[in-house]
C-alpha positions in Angstrom: 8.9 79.6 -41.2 11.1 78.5 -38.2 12.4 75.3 -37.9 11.1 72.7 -36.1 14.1 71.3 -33.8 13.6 67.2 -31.7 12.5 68.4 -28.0 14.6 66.7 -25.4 11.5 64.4 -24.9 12.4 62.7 -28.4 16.4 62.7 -27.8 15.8 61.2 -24.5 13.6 58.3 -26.0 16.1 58.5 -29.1 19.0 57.6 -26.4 16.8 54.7 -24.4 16.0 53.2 -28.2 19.4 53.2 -28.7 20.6 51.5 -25.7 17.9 48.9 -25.3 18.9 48.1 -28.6 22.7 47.4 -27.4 21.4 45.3 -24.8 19.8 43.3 -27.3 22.7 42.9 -29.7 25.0 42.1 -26.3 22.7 39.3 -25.1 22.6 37.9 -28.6 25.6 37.7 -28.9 26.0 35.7 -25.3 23.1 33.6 -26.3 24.9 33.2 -29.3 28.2 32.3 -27.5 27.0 29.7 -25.0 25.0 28.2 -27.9 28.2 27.8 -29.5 29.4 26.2 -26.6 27.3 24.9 -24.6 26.6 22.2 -27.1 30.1 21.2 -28.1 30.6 20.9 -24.2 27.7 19.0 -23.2 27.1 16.5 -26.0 30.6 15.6 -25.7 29.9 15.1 -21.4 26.8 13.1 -22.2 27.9 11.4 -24.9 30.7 9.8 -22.3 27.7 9.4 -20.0 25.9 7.5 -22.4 29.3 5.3 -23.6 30.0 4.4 -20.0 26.0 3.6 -19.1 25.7 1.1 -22.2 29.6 -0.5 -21.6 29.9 -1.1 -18.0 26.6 -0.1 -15.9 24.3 -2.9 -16.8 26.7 -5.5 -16.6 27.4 -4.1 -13.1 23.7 -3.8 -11.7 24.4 -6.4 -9.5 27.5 -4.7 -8.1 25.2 -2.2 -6.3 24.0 -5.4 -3.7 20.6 -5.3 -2.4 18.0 -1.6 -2.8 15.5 -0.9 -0.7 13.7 1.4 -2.8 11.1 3.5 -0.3 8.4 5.4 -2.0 5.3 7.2 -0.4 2.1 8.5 -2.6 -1.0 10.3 -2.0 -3.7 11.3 -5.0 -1.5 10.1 -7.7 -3.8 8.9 -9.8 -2.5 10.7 -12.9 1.1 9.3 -12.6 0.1 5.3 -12.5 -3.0 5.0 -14.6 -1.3 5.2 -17.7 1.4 2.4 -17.1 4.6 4.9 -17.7 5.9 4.9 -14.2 5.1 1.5 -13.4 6.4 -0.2 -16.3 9.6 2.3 -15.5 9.7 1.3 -11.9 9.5 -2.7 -12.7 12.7 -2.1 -15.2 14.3 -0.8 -12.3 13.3 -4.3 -10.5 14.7 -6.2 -13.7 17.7 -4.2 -14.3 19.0 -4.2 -10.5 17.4 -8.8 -10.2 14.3 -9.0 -8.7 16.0 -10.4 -6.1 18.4 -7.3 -5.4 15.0 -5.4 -4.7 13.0 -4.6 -1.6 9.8 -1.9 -2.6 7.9 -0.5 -0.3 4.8 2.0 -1.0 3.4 3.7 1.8 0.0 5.5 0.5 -2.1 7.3 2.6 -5.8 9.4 2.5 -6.0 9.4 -0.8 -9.7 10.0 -2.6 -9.1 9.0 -6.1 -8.3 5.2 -7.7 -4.3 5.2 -6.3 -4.8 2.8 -3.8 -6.7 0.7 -6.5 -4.0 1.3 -9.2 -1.3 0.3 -6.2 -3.5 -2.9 -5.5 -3.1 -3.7 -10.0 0.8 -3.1 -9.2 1.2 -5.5 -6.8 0.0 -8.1 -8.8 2.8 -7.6 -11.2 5.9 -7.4 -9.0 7.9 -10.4 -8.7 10.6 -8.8 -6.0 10.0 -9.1 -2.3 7.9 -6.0 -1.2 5.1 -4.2 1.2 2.1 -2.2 -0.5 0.4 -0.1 2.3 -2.9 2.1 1.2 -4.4 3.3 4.2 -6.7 6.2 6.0 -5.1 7.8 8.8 -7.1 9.7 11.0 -5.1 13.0 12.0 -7.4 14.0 15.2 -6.8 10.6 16.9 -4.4 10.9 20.0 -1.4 9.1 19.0 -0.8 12.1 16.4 -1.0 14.8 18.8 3.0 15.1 18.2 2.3 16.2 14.4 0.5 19.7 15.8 1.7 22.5 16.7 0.7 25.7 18.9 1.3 28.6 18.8 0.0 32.3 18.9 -1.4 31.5 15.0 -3.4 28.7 17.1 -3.2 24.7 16.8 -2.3 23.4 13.4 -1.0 19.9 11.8 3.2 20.8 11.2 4.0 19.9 7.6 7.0 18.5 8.0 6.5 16.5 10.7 3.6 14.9 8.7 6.2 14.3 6.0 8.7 12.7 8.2 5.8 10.5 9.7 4.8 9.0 6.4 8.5 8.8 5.4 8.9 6.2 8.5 6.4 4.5 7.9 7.5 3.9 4.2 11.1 3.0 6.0 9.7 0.4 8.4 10.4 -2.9 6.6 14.1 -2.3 6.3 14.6 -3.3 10.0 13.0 -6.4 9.5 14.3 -8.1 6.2 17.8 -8.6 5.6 20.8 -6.4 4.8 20.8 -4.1 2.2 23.5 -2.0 0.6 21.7 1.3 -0.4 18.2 2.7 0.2 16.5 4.8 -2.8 13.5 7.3 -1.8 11.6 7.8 -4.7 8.8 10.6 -5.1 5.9 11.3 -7.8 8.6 12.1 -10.6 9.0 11.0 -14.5 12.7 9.1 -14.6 13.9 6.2 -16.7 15.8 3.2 -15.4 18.9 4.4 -16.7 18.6 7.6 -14.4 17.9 5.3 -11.3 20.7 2.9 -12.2 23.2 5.9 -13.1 22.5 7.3 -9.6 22.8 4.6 -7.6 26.3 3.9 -9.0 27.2 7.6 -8.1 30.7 8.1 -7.3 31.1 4.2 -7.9 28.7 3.6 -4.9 30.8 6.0 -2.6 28.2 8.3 -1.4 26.3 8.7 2.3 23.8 10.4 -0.6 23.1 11.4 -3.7 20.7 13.1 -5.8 19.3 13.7 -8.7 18.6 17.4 -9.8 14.5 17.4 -10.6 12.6 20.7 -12.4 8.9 21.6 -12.0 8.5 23.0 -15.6 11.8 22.8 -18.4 14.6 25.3 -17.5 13.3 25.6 -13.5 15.2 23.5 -10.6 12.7 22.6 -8.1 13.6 21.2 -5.0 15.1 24.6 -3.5 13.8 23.8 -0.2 15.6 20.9 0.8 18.8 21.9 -0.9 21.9 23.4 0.3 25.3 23.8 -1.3 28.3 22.8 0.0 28.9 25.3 2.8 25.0 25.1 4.0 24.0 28.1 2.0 20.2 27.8 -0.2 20.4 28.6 -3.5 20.7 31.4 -5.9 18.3 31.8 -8.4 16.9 28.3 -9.5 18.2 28.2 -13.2 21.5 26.8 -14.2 24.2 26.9 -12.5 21.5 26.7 -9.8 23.6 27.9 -7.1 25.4 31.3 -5.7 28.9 31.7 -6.9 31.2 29.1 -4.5 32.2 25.2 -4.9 28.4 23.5 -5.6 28.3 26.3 -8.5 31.8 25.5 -10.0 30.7 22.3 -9.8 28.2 22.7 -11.8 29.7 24.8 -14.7 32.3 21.7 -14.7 29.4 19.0 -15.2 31.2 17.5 -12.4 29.6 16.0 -8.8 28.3 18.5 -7.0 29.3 18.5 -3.3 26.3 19.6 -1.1 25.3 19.3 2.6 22.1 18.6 1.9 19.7 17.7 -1.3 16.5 15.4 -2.4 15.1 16.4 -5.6 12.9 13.8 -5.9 15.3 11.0 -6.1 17.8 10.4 -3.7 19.8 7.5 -2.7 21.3 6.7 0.8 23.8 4.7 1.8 21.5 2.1 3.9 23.7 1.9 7.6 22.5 4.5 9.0 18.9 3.4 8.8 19.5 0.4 9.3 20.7 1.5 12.6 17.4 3.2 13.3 18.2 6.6 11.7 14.2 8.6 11.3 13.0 11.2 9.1 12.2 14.5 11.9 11.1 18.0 12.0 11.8 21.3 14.2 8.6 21.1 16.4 10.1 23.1 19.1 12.1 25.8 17.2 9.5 28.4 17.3 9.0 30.5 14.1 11.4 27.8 12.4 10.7 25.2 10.0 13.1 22.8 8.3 12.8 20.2 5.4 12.7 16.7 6.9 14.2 16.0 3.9 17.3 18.4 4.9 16.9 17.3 8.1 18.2 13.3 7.4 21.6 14.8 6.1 22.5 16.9 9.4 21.9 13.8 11.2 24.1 11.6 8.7 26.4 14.9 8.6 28.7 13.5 6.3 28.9 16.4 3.9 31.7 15.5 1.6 29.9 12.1 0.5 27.1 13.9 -0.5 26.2 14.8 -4.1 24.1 15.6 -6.6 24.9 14.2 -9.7 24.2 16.6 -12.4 23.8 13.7 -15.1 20.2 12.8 -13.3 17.4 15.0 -14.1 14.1 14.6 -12.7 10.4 16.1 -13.8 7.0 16.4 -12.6 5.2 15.8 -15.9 6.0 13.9 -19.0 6.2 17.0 -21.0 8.4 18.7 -18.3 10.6 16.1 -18.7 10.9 15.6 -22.6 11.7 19.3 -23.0 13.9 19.8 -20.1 16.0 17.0 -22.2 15.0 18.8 -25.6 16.8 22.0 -23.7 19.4 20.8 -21.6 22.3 21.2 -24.4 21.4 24.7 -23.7 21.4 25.3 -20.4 24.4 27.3 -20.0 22.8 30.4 -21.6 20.7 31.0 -18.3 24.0 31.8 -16.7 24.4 35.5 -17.4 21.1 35.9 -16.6 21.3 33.7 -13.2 24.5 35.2 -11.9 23.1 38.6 -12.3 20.0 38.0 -10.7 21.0 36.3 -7.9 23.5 39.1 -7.3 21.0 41.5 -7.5 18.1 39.7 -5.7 21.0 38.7 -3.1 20.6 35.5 -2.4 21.1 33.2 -1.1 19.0 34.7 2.1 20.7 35.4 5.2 20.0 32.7 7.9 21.5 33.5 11.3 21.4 29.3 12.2 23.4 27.8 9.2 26.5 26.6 11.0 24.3 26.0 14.4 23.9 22.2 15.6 21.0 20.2 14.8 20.9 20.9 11.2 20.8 24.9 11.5 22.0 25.5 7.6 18.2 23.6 7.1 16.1 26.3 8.8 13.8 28.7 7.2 11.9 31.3 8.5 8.3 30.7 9.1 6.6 27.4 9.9 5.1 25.4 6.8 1.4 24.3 7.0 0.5 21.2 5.9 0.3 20.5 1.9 -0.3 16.8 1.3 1.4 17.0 -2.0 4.6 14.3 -2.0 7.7 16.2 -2.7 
């Protein structure tokens, strides 16, 4: 009887087998390897973070001056009914001295018990502070500026819906007193510590800076508003976050990341140039253009190297976002491999013909945004 020999259909699949499995001993071996690392790097990094916090930042609180903390919501029903960011935000009052502290809420359209929940809050604050829940009526004449036309037809521009709402959540600080920084604050989980750790970024030598916020526990969010340190947008959102240059070195280093622009869902300012009348704008003339309004601020400011994110601040949309980001962040560096590869390969970050154009060119994106009410 003749022998049966393996076809080439078998050695092929034989040879694939063999290398996938390669690849599988390789990455566990990395994941292995930052593991052993990562850990030993970053609990020693936080545990400074921690040691400093509990020595020096609370005695200090009152070093920062006066905050005007600006904060807009719409349908955020979810985020105050059960007391967690409320009872956060009024430790943030008590830690910096009620007297330290200017809020102001601007809430707008929303259909579900916010404005209510913002009417309980109010009742509770003991710092100086303007609650606005209102209706605005988008087709009445004196918002005509927020459309746009074009060949798609007439529609209501995002951004500058954004940066409209962002004013008017700004319009008290021209009006009551001096103030030394000013903190925007979106629908995000945070703890006191994490606001009061920011705002001392750099010992208070910042024109900004951010925190770094994640829309589920290994994923960096606010990609839209964020540019590295020579305008670029970012590689593949995972740690290090960004294309291989400064902001990404940065990272690996657990050091302040220089940027030109960033929000993130916390972001402090230093309060001058609003003060001096600086407004949240959009592109409404740059056809086929849009741009962040919250990139946008930054050009204007254009003081690149006094802006930040500090990678010790981290941000989430959900509590259970949050908890496990923390739960994972000792392990973040095994994402690298993955993340430098990918962004190589994907190449980003994405060509953009404008980024060292004036009036905040690194910012643009291709395609104009249509309005999503969600806060950012």
């Amino acid at each position: 009887m003749e022998e049966r020999t393996p076809s080439g259909t078998s050695c092929k699949k034989s040879a694939r087998l063999l290398l996938c499995s390669k690849l599988l001993i390789i990455f566990f071996v990395l994941f292995l390897f930052n593991i052993y690392i990562s850990p030993h790097r970053l609990l020693q990094s936080y545990h400074n973070v921690i040691t400093d916090y509990r020595s020096s930042a609370l005695e200090n609180n009152h070093s920062i001056g006066r905050v005007f903390i600006a904060i807009n919501l719409y349908q955020s029903q979810s985020l105050l009914q059960d007391g967690r960011w409320t009872c956060t935000l009024m430790e943030v009052i008590d830690q910096l001295g009620p007297n330290n502290v200017y809020l102001s809420i601007f809430e707008n359209n929303s259909t579900d018990a916010t404005p209510h929940l913002l009417r309980q809050l109010e009742k509770q604050l003991k710092c100086e502070h303007r609650i606005v829940t209102t209706a605005i009526n988008l087709d009445e004449d004196q918002y005509a500026s927020l459309y746009i036309n074009d060949r798609k037809g007439k529609y209501l521009s995002r951004m500058a819906y954004l940066a409209m709402v962002r004013n008017r959540a700004l319009e008290p600080i021209m009006s009551n007193g001096r103030f030394s920084k000013v903190l925007f604050l979106n629908d995000v989980v945070f703890s006191s510590q994490d606001v009061i750790q920011l705002l001392q970024t750099n010992s208070g030598n910042y024109a900004a800076a951010c925190a770094l916020d994640f829309i589920n526990p290994v994923k960096f969010y606010d990609t839209f508003a964020t540019r590295d340190s020579l305008g670029y947008s970012m590689g593949l959102p995972l740690y290090p976050y960004f294309s291989p240059g400064r902001s990404q070195s940065q990272v690996l280093r657990n050091s302040l990341i220089h940027v030109k622009s960033c929000w993130s869902g916390m972001a402090a300012f230093d309060s001058k140039p609003f003060e001096n009348g600086l407004k949240f704008r959009s592109l409404d003339n740059v056809s086929d253009y849009d741009a962040s309004e919250c990139c946008l601020i930054h050009a204007d400011i254009n003081q690149p190297n006094r802006t930040f994110i500090n990678p010790r601040i981290h941000v989430a949309y959900s509590k259970f976002v949050y908890i496990w980001h923390k739960r994972l962040v000792y392990f973040e560096s095994i994402w690298k491999p993955a993340q430098q590869v990918i962004t190589y390969l994907a190449n980003l970050p994405r060509y953009n013909k404008y980024r060292t154009s004036k009036n905040g060119g690194f910012c643009w994106i291709s395609g104009k945004k249509r309005l999503n009410y969600r806060s950012r």
